[in-house]
RODO-2510 file (C-alpha; in nm, 4 decimals, decimal comma):
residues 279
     n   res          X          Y          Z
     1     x    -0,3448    -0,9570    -5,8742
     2     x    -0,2505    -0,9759    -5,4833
     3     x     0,0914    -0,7743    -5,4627
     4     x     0,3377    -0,9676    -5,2497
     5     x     0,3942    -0,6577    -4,9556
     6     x     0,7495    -0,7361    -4,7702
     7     x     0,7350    -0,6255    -4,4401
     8     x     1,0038    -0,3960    -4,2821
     9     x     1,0884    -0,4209    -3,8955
    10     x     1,2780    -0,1416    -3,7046
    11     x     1,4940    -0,4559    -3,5627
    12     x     1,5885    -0,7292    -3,7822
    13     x     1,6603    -1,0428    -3,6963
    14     x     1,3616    -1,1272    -3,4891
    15     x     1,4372    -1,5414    -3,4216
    16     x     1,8571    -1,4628    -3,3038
    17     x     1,7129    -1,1363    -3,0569
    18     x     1,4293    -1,3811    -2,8989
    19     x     1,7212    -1,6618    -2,8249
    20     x     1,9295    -1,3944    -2,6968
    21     x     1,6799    -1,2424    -2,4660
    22     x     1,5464    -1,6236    -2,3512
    23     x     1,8922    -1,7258    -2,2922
    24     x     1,9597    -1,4421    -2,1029
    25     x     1,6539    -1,4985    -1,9453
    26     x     1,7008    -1,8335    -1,8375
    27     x     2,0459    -1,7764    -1,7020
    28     x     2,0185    -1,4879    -1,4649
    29     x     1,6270    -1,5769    -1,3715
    30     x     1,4354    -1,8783    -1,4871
    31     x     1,7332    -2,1219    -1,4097
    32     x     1,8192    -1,9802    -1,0896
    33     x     1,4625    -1,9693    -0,9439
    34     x     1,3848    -2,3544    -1,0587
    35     x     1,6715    -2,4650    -0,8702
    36     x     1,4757    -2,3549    -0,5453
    37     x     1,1252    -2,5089    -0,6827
    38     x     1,3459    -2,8297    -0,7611
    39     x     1,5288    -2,8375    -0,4403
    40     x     1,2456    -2,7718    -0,2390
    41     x     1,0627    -3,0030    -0,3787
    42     x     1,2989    -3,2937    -0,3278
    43     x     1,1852    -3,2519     0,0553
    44     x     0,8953    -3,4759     0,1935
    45     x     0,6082    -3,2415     0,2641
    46     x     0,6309    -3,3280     0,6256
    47     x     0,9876    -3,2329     0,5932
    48     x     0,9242    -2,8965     0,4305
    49     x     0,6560    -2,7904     0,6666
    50     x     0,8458    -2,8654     0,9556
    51     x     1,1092    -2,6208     0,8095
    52     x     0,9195    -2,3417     0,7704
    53     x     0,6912    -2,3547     1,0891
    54     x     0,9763    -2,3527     1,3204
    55     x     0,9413    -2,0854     1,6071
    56     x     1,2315    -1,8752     1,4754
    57     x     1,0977    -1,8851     1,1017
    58     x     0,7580    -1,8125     1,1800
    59     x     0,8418    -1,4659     1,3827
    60     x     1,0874    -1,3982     1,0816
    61     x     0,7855    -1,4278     0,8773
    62     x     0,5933    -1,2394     1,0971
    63     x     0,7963    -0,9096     1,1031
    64     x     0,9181    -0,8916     0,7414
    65     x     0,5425    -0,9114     0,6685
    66     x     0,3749    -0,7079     0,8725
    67     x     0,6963    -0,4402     0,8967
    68     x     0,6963    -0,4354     0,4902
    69     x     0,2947    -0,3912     0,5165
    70     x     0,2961    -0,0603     0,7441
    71     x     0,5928     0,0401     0,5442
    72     x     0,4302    -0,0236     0,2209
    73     x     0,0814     0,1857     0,3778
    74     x     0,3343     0,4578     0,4761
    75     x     0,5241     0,4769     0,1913
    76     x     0,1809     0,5318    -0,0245
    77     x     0,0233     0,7958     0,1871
    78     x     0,3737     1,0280     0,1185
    79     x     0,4425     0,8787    -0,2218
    80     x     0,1514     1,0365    -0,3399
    81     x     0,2387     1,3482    -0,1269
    82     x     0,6066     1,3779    -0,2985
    83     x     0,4690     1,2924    -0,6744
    84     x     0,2000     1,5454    -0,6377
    85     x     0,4015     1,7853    -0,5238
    86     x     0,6750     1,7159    -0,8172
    87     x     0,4359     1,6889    -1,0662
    88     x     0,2006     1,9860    -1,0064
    89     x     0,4217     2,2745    -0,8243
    90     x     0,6710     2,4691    -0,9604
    91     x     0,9922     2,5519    -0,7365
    92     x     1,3665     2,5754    -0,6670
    93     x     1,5462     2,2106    -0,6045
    94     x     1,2549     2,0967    -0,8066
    95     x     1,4913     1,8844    -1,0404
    96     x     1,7308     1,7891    -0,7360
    97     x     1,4774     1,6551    -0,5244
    98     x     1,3863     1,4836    -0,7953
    99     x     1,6923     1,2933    -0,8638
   100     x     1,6794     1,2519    -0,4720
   101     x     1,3515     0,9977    -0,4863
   102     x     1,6601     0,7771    -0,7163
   103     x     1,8605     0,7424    -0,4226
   104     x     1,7652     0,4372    -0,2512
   105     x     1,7921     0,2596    -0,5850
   106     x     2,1470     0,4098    -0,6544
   107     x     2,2847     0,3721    -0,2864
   108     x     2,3960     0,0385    -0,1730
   109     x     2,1843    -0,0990     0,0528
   110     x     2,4412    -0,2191     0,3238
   111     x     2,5406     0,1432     0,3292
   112     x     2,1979     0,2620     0,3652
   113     x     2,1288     0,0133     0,6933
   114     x     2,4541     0,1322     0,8620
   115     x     2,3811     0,5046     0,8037
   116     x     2,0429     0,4600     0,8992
   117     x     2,1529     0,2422     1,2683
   118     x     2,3577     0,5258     1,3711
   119     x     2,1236     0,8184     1,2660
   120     x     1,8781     0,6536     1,5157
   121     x     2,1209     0,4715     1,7719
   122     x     2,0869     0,6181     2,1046
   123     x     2,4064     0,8418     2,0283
   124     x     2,3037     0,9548     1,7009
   125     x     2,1557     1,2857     1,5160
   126     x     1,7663     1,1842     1,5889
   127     x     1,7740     0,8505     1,7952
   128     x     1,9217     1,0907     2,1020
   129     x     1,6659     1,3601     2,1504
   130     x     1,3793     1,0441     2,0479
   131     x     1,5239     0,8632     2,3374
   132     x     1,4951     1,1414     2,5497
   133     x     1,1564     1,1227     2,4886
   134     x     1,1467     0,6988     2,5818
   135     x     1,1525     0,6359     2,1898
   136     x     1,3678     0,3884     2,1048
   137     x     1,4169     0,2980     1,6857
   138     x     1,7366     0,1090     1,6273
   139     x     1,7218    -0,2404     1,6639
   140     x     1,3351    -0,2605     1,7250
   141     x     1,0644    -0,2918     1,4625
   142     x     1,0076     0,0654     1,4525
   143     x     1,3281     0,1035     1,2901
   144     x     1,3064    -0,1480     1,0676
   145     x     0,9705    -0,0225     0,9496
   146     x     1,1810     0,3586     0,8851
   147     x     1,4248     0,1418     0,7027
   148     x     1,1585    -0,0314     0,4693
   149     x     1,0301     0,3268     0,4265
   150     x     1,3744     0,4665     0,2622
   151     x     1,3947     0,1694     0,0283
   152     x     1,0459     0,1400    -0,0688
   153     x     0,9684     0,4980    -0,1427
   154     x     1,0604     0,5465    -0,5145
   155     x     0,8229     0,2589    -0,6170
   156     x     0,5521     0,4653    -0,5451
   157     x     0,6885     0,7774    -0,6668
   158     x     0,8128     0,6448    -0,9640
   159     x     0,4725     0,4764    -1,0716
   160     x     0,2110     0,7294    -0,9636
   161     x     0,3919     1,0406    -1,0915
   162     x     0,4268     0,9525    -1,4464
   163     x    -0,0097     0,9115    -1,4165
   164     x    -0,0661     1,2541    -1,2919
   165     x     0,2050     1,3932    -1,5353
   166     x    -0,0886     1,2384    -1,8258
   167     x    -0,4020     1,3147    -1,6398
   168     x    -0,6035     1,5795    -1,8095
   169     x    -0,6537     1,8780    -1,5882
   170     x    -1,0401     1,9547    -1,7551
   171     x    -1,1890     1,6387    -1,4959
   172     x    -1,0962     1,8672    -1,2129
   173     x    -1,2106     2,2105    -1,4016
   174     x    -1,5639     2,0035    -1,4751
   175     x    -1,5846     1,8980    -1,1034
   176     x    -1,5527     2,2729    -0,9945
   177     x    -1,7539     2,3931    -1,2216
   178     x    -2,0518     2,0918    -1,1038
   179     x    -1,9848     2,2512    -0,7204
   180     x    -1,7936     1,9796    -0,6208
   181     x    -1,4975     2,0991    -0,3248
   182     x    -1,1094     1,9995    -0,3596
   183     x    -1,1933     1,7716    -0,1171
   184     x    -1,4719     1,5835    -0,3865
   185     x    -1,2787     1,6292    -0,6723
   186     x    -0,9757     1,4598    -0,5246
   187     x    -1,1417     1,1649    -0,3733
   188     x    -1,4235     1,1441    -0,6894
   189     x    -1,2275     1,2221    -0,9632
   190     x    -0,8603     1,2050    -0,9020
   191     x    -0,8019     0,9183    -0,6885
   192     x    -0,9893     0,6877    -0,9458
   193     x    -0,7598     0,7480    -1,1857
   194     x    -0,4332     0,6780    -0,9557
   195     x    -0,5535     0,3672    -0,7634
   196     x    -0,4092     0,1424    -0,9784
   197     x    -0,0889     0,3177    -1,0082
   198     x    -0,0766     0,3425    -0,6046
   199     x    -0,1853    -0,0220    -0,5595
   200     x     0,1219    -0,1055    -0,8220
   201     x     0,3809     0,0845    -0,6243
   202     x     0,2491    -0,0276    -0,2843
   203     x     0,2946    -0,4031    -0,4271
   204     x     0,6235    -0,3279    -0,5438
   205     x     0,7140    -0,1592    -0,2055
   206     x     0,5445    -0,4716    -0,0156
   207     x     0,7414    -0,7296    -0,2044
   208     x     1,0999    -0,5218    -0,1844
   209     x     1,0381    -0,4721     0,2270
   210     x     0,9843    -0,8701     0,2444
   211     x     1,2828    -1,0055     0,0689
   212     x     1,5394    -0,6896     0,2092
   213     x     1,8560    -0,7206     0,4042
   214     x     2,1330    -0,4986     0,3321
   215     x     1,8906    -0,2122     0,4901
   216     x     1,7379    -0,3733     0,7511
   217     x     2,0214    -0,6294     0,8715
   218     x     2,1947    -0,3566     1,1138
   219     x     1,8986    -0,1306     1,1952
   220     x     1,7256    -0,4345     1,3016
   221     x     1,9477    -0,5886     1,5674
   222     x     1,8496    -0,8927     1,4584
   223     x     1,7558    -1,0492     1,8314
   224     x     1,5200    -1,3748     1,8473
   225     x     1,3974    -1,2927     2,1678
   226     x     1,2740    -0,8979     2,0352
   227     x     1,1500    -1,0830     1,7183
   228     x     1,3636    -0,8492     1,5366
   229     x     1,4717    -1,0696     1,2704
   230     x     1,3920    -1,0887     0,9117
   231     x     1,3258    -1,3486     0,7144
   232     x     1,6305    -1,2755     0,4712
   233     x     1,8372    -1,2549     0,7309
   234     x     1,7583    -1,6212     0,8490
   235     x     1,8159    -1,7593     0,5415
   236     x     2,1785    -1,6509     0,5546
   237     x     2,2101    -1,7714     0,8913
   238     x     2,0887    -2,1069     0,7520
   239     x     2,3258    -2,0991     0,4810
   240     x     2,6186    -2,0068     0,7390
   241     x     2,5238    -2,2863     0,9249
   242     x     2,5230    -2,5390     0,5895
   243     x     2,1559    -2,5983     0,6594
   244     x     2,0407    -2,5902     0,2649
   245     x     1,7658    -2,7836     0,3423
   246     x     1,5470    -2,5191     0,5593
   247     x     1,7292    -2,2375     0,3574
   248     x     1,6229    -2,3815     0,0488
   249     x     1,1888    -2,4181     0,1785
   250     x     1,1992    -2,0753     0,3599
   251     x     1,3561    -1,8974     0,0023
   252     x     1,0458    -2,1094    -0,1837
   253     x     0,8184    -1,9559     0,0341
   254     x     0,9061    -1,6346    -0,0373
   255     x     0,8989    -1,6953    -0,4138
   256     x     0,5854    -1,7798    -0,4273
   257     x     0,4958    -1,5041    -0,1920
   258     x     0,6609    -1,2696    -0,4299
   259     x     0,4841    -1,4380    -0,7125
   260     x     0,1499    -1,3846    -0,6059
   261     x     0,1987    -1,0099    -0,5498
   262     x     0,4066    -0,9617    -0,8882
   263     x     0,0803    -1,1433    -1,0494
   264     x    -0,1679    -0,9178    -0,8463
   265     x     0,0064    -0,6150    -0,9678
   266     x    -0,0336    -0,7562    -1,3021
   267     x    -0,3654    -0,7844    -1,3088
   268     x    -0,3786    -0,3959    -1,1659
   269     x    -0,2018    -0,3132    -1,4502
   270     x    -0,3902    -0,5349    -1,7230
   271     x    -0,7500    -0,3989    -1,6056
   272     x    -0,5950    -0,0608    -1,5996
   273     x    -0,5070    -0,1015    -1,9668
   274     x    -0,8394    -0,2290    -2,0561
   275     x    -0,9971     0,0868    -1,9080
   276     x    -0,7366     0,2955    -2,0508
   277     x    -0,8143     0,1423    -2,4323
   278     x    -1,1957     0,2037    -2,3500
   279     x    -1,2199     0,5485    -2,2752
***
């Protein structure tokens, strides 16, 4: 005879959690981000691209992209610096400068931008002895790229150090032993195994630097004519001036620019699995 086996879950109540979580879901994120889609679709598509290829919109573009790019490239070259060095040395203010990397998610942004704007002003602690050297960095892209840089950090931290916390030191012992240099075993054997974690946090990085404000809105200067201004920041401007239309295309632009890089990073992540479950 089949026994009847009952089934015992660590959670009970499987149906009421799901329409808890989807509800939850659906108020703070699905509902909100449909309400762009619809709005922005209620515009005629000669409407819509006339919004977004405005002069003004198309600079805005221009610098939180390419700004967010270098700062995403700079922030993985010295993520991976700042994991490896917290994951595989030993030293005082190890566990402090640790807790550090948490800062720009902790901090307020706004806070962050105004620190940052007088740090590098032309009075402040570094922006004085870089001007004396005919560097300026507040309210050019420079220091909006330094700004992107604080904020987007800890994404690559965060995801390549908990990889090279689980990577098995006998690859590296076998590479020595085979004659292969540090050099060789880092690009041959170690970097393999964090690509997908540093292509992860430089898509996170590259899709916080696009969509930021409170860091970048003072540091920036936020001039038209120095193409200084991001693309969050003329969306509020839009929305000061009661223009929901143009607000409303330029914020579905950048959720579908978002989108595609959340999805990219998914598929990092899903072929990274699949290796991960083969080996």
């Amino acid at each position: 005879m089949k026994k009847n086996t009952k089934t015992t879950r660590v959670i009970p109540g499987f149906h009421l959690t799901l329409g808890i979580t989807i509800a939850m879901l659906s108020l703070i994120v699905l509902i909100p981000l449909a309400s762009v889609m619809v709005k922005s679709l209620q515009l005629s598509p000669a409407e819509f691209w006339r919004l977004i290829t405005k002069k003004n919109v198309l600079y805005a573009f221009g610098t939180s992209i390419v700004c967010s790019f270098i700062a995403a490239v700079i922030n993985l070259v010295f993520g991976l610096i700042l994991a490896w060095t917290l994951v595989r040395y030993d030293f005082k203010g190890k566990r402090i400068l640790d807790g550090f990397i948490e800062l720009p998610f902790a901090l307020p942004t706004a806070v962050a931008g105004i620190t940052l704007s007088k740090l590098y002003s032309e009075t402040g602690w570094f922006g004085k002895p870089l001007a004396a050297l005919g560097i300026k960095v507040a309210y050019t892209h420079l220091g909006l790229i330094i700004a992107l840089v604080f904020v987007g950090i800890p994404f690559v931290v965060r995801a390549v150090q908990p990889v090279l916390e689980k990577l098995d030191g006998q690859y590296e012992e076998a590479a020595y032993i085979l004659g292969a240099t540090p050099a060789q075993t880092f690009f041959k054997v170690i970097l393999p195994e964090l690509r997908p974690a540093l292509l992860t946090g430089f898509g996170l990085a590259f899709a916080r630097g696009i969509g930021e404000y409170g860091s970048v809105i003072y540091i920036s200067g936020n001039s038209a004519k120095e193409h200084t201004q991001v693309i969050s920041y003329v969306i509020m401007q839009k929305l000061n001036y009661i223009d929901y239309a143009s607000a409303t295309a330029i914020a579905f632009v950048m959720l579908v620019i978002s989108f595609v890089i959340l999805f990219l990073i998914n598929i990092v992540q899903m072929r990274q699995s699949r290796r991960t479950n083969m080996l």
